[in-house]
FIKE-925424 format. One line per field, with one value per residue (C-alpha): x, y negated, z; residue in one letter. Coordinates in pm, whole numbers. Layout:
% FIKE-925424
xx: X|...
yy: Y|...
zz: Z|...
res: A|...
% end
This chain:
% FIKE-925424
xx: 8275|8073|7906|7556|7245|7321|7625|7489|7209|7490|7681|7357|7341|7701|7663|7346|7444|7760|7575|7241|7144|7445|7488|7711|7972|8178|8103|8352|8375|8716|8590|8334|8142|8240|8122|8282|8041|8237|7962|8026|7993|8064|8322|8501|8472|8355|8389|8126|8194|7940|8091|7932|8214|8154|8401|8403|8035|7957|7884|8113|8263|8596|8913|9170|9319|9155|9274|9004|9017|9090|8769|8472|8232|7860|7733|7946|7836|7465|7486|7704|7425|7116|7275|7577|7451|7160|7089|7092|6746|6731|6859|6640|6649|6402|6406|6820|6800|7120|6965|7026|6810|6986|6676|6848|6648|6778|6641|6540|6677|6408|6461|6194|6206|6264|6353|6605|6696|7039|6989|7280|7234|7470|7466|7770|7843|7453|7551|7428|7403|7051|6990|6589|6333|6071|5792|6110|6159|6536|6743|7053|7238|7616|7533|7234|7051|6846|6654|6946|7118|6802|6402|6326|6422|6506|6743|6734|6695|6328|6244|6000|6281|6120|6280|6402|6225|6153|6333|6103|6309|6265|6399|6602|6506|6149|6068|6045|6344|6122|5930|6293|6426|6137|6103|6523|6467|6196|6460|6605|6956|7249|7223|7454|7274|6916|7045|7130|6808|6582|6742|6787|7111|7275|7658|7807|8093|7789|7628|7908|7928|7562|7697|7976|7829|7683|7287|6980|7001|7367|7328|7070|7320|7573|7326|7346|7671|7879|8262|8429|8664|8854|8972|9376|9497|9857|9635|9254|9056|8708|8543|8230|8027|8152|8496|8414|8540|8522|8919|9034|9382|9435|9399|9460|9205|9201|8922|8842|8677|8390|8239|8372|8786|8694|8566|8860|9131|8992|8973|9272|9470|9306|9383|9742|9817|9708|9904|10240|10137|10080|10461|10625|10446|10724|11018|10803|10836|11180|11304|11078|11193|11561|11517|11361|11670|11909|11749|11683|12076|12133|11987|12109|12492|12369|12215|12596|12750|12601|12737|13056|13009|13154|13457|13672|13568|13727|14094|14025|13985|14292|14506|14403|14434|14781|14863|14768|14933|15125|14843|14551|14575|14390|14063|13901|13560|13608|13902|13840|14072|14106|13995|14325|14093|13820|13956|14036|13726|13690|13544|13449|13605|13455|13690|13718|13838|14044|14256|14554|14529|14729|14524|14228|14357|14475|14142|13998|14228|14124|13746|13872|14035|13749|13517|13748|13814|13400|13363|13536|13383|13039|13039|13134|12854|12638|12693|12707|12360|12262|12418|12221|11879|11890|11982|11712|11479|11544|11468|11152|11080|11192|10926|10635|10692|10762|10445|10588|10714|11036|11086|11036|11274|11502|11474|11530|11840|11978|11917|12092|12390|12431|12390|12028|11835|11938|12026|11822|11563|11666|11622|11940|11876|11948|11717|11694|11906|11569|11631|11565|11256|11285|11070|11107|11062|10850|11162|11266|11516|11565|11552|11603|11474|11620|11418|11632|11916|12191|11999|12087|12452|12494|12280|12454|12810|12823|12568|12584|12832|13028|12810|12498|12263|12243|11892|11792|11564|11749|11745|11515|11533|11458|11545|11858|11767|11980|11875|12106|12332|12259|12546|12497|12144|12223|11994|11659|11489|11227|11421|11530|11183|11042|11348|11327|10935|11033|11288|11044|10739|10986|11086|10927|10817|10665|10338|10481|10534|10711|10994|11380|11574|11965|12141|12451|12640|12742|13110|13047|12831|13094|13058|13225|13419|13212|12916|12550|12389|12252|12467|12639|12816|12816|12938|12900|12533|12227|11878|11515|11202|10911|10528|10431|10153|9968|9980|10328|10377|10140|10445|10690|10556|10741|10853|10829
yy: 368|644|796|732|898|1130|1189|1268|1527|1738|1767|1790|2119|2142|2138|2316|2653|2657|2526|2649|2906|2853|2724|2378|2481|2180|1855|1547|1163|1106|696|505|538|856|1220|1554|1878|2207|2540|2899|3042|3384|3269|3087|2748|2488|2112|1858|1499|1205|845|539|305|-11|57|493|559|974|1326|1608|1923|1879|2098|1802|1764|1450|1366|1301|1124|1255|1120|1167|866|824|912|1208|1352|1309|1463|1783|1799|1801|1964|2229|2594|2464|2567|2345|2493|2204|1912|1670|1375|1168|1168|994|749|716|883|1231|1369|1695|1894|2098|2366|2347|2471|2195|2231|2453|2667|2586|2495|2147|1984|1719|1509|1349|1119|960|622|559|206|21|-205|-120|265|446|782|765|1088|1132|1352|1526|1213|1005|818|684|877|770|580|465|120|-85|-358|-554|-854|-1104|-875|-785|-906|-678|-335|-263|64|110|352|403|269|486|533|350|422|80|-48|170|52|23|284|630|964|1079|1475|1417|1117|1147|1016|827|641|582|441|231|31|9|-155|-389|-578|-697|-696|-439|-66|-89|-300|-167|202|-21|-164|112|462|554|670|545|352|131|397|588|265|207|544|465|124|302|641|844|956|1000|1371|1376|1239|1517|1790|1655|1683|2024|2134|1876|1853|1674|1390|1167|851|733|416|461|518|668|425|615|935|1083|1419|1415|1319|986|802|439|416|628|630|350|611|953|1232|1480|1766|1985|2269|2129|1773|1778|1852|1576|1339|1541|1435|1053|890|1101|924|624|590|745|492|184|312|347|-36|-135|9|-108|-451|-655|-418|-568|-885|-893|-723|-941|-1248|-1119|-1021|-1348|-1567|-1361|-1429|-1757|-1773|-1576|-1891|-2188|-2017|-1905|-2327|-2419|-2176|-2320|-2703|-2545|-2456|-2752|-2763|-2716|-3060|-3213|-3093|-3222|-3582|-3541|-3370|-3651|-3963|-3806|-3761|-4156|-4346|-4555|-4720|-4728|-5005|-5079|-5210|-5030|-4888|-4621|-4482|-4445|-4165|-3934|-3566|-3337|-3018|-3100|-3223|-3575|-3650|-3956|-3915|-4164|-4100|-4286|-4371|-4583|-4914|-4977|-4648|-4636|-4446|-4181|-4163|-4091|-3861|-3676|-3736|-3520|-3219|-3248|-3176|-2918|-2740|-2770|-2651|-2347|-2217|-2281|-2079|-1784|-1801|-1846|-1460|-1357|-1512|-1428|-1030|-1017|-1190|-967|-625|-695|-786|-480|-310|-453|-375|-14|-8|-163|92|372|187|199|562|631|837|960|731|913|791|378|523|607|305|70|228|249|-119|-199|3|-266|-558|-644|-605|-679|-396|-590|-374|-58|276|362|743|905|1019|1347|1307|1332|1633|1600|1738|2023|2194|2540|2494|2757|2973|2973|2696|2508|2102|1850|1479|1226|1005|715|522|684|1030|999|912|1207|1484|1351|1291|1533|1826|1900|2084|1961|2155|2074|1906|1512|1334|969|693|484|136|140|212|579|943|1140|1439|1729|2134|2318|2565|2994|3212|3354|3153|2880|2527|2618|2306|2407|2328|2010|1856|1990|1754|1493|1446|1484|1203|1008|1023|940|598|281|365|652|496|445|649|788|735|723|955|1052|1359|1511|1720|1588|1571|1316|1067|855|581|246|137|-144|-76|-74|261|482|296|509|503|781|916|1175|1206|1273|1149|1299|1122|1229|1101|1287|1502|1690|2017|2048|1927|2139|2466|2304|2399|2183|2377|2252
zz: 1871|1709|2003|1848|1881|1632|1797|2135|1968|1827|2167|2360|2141|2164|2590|2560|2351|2683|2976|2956|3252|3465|3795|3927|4110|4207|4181|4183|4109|3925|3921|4034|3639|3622|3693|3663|3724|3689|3573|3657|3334|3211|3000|3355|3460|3227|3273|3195|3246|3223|3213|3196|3164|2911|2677|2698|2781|2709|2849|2686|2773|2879|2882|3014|3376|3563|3905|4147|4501|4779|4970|4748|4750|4896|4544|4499|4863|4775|4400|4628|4824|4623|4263|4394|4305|4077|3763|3415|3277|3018|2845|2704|2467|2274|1937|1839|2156|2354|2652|2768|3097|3197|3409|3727|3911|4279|4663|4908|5298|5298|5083|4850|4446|4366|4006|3965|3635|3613|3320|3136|2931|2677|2598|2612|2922|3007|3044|3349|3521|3724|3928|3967|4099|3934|3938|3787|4138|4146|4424|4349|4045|3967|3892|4072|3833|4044|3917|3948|3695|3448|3507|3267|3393|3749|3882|4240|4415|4504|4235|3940|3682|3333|2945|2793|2535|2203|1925|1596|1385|1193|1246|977|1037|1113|888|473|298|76|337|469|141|141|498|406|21|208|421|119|229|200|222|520|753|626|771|1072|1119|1043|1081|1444|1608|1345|1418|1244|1063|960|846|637|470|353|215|72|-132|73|78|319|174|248|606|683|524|749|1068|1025|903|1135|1090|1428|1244|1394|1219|1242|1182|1405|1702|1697|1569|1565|1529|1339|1298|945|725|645|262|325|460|162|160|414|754|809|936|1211|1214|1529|1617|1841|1885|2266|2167|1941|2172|2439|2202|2096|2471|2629|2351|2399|2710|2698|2389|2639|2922|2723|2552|2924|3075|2737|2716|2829|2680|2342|2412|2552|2209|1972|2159|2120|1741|1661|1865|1628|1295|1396|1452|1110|899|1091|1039|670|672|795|545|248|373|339|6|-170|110|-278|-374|-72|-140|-513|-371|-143|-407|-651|-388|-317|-764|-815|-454|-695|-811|-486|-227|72|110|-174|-93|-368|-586|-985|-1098|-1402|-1253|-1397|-1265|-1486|-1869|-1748|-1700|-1475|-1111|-820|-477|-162|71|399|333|654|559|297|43|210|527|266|129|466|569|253|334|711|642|384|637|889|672|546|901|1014|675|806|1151|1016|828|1113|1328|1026|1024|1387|1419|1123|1309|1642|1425|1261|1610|1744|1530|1527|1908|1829|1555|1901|2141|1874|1826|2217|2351|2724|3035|2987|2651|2749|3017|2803|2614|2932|2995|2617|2648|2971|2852|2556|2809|2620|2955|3327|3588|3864|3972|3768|4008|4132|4084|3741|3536|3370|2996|2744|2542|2156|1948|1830|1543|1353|1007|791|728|1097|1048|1365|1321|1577|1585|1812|2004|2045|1919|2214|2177|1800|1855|2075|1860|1565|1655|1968|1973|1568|1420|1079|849|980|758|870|748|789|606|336|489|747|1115|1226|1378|1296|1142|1215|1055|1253|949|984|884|567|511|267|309|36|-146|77|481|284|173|543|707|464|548|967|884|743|1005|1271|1114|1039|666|854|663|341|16|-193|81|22|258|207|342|393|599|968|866|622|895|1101|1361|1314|1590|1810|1664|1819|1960|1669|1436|1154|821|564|237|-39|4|-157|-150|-117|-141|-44|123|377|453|703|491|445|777|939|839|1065|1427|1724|2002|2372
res: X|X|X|X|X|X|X|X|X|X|X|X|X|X|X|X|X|X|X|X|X|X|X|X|X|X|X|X|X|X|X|X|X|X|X|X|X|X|X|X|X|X|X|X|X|X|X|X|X|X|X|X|X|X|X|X|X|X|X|X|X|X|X|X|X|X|X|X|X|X|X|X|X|X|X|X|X|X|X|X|X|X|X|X|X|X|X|X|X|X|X|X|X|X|X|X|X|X|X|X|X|X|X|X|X|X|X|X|X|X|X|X|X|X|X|X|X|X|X|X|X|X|X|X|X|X|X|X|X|X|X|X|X|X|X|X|X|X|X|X|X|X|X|X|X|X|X|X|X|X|X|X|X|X|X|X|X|X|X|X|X|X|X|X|X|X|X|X|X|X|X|X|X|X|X|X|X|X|X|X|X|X|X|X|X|X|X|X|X|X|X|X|X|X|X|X|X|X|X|X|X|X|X|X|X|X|X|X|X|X|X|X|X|X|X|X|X|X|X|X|X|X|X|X|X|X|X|X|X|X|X|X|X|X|X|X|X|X|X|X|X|X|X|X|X|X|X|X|X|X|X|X|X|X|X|X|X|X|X|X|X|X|X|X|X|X|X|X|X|X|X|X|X|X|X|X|X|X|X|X|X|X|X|X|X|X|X|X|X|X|X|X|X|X|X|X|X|X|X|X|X|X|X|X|X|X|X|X|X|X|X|X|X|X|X|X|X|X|X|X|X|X|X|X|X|X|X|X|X|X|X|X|X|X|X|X|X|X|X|X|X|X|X|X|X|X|X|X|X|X|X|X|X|X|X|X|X|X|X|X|X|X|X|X|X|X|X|X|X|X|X|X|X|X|X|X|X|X|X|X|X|X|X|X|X|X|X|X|X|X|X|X|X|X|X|X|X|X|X|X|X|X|X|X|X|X|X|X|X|X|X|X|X|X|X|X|X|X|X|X|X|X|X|X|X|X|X|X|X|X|X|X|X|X|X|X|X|X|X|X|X|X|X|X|X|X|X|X|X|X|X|X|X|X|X|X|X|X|X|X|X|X|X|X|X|X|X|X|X|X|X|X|X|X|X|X|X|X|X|X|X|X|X|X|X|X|X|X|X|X|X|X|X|X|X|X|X|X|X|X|X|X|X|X|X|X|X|X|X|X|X|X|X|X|X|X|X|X|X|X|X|X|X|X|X|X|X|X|X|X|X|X|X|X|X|X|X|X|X|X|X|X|X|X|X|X|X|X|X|X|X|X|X|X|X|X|X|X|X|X
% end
């Protein structure tokens, strides 16, 4: 992740410009790495959480809700203690290290002035949060490293708190470009890692901008003009101070206001995106183990089908066995006969030598038959293993999309209603019926997306009315579309593109261009007896394509 030293400057200013001055008011422990002080500001309450977990290590301002336990832990009593009602008078960090000390002015028992520094290390799985005093001695921290765990660098309390060891790099504000350019061209190796090894603060998406086009000069200009971007590839992949170019086309790019909605927005997703893969894990593999067993039955029938292909040839033998009696006897091992459905021309016939001629030749029309009648079955087999792969993987395409525990809900049941998943263990009580989503497009049409394969059966074919406009993906699993008609306010080019695109981001070529997408009106869409949940047929239609975008997109506003 990009929470470099860079990074943690510009939200130290960030924190500082909002923080600075004003007094903690509460003070809770949401985790054992993690620390949430709330600030009495003029503005109201403000937020500021410090974590030192491996894999999310930071200190932002914070506007989301996080739960915290009912009985606050040793650490969280102390810190109540010692840093309730003080003031932040500073927050320090030096040079682009990883290390943030945040300097409270507080009042002893006594009522007396005392200085305490809460310092937050930002290192990966060595990330702390060390509360000292003013001499640096260690009150309190959230994790103890005693010499078992590092000989190098002790934190215990007691302890005289000590910096790790400086790194051998130069500031990019402070130090010359030149004299930069230089150490990096002495290294002899690529631009990327040079920026690596020499600048400090520096991560490795930044490191790769440098490899890719951008310049010490540009870096600076970025310092101070800084544009909160996070990086999308499906889920958040990473975030910067600035809109990186070395994805190009390949993710998609989400700015914000301040580095701390940033940061807000990255990990809450983060962590909501590994919840939902969590409760859906094993809906995942129940559905790619079910949509593998059906193509898997789709080619061995197709593998049987195409034996059956030359069933013709067998009633040829019988029918000319049968045409030449008079002149076959027993005990041949093959017949050599004039073929009447080919010119005459003459054709070899293996038969069983303890048969007559006319047993062979019943023989022939037996397997003919057989393979005729397995024929028949096997198309059947085939489109029925076909119809319940492409089911399949349209509730696939529903999971991947499915953000909310209501949704996999949803999904569970949609699947135990076709007989895909057992009822053991479902919850007897009934859940509330998922409504669809619903968006107003930029001319105040109302459009509704369905979230699931029975939702879209029952927006489609229940809630919309016959002229209603119907949208869905050309051959590819996805939403119904539905843009509810206004009397007397014909469908514009406009409502179309706008429902066409909504079709298209709610489907599995949601990442795709230039993308295929037929319409029509909700008369013309039928369902076919028997046929699988969001299943549908449809004529007299007409087709759209279009590739998304966020600015087009960003005119139709969802309503909650």
């Amino acid at each position: 992740m990009a929470f470099d030293g860079i990074f943690l400057h510009l939200i130290k200013n960030e924190i500082s410009s909002r923080l600075l001055g004003f007094r903690v008011d509460k003070i809770h422990q949401p985790s054992k790495e993690e620390i949430l002080f709330t600030f009495r500001t003029y503005e109201g309450s403000e937020k500021l959480l410090l974590s030192a977990k491996a894999d999310s290590s930071r200190i932002q301002l914070t506007s989301q809700f996080i739960e915290n336990p009912k009985k606050p832990p040793m650490l969280t009593m102390l810190l109540r203690k010692l840093l309730c009602g003080a003031k932040l008078v500073d927050i320090r960090q030096e040079g682009f290290e990883r290390i943030l000390t945040l300097v409270f002015d507080a009042r002893n028992d006594l009522g007396d002035p005392v200085e305490y520094r809460l310092i937050i290390e930002i290192m990966g799985k060595y990330s702390n949060i060390i509360l000292v005093d003013k001499k640096n001695k260690i009150i309190d921290c959230v994790k103890k490293i005693d010499e078992s765990k590092s000989s190098v660098r002790e934190i215990l309390p007691g302890l005289t708190y000590r910096l790790p060891p400086e790194q051998d790099k130069m500031n990019i504000l402070s130090d010359s470009i030149a004299d930069i350019e230089a150490r990096m061209k002495a290294l002899g190796t690529t631009r990327g890692k040079a920026a690596s090894k020499v600048i400090q603060g520096v991560s490795p998406i930044v490191a790769n901008e440098i490899e890719f086009d951008l310049s010490l000069s540009g870096l600076r200009e970025h310092i101070a003009n800084p544009v909160p971007t996070a990086v999308i590839l499906d889920k958040p992949k990473d975030f910067t101070y600035f809109m990186p170019h070395q994805y190009g086309d390949l993710c998609t790019y989400k700015v914000f206001d301040t580095l701390s909605e940033l940061v807000d927005y990255f990990y809450y997703e983060q962590v909501r995106i590994e919840r939902i893969r969590q409760r859906s894990n094993d809906l995942f593999h129940r559905l790619n183990t079910l949509k593998e067993r059906a193509v898997r039955k789709s080619v061995n029938r197709q593998r049987e089908l195409d034996e059956c292909a030359d069933k013709d040839r067998y009633k040829i033998y019988g029918d000319l066995i049968n045409a030449n009696l008079h002149r076959l006897e027993k005990g041949s091992m093959f017949y050599d006969l004039e073929n009447y459905y080919d010119e005459m021309k003459p054709v070899r016939i293996p038969v069983d030598p303890t048969l007559t001629p006319a047993q062979n030749a019943q023989r022939y029309y037996k397997t003919y038959r057989k393979k005729q009648i397995a024929q028949d079955k096997l198309l059947d087999f085939i489109a029925e293993a076909d119809s319940e792969a492409e089911y399949l993987d349209t509730v696939i395409d529903e999971l991947t999309r499915a953000t909310t525990d209501s949704e996999i809900s949803a999904i569970r049941d949609e699947l135990r209603s076709v007989g895909l998943v057992s009822n053991s263990g479902a919850k007897a009580s009934r859940q509330k019926k998922l409504s669809p989503r619903m968006f107003k497009s930029s001319e105040g049409f109302t459009i509704f997306v369905g979230r699931n394969n029975v939702q879209n059966d029952r927006l489609t074919l229940k809630t919309a009315k016959n002229y209603d406009l119907w949208f869905h993906v050309k051959d590819a699993p996805g939403s119904h579309v539905i843009v509810e008609a206004q009397k007397d306010k014909p469908f514009t080019d406009k409502v179309i593109r706008q429902a066409a695109m909504l079709a298209c981001v709610h489907s599995k070529a949601s990442m795709s261009s230039n993308v295929a997408v037929d319409y029509t009106i909700v008369k013309n869409v039928h369902k076919p007896n028997g046929a699988k949940p969001g299943m549908v047929i449809y004529d007299d239609y007409k087709t759209e394509y279009v590739t998304p975008n966020e600015e087009e997109l960003s005119e139709v506003i969802e309503v909650e």
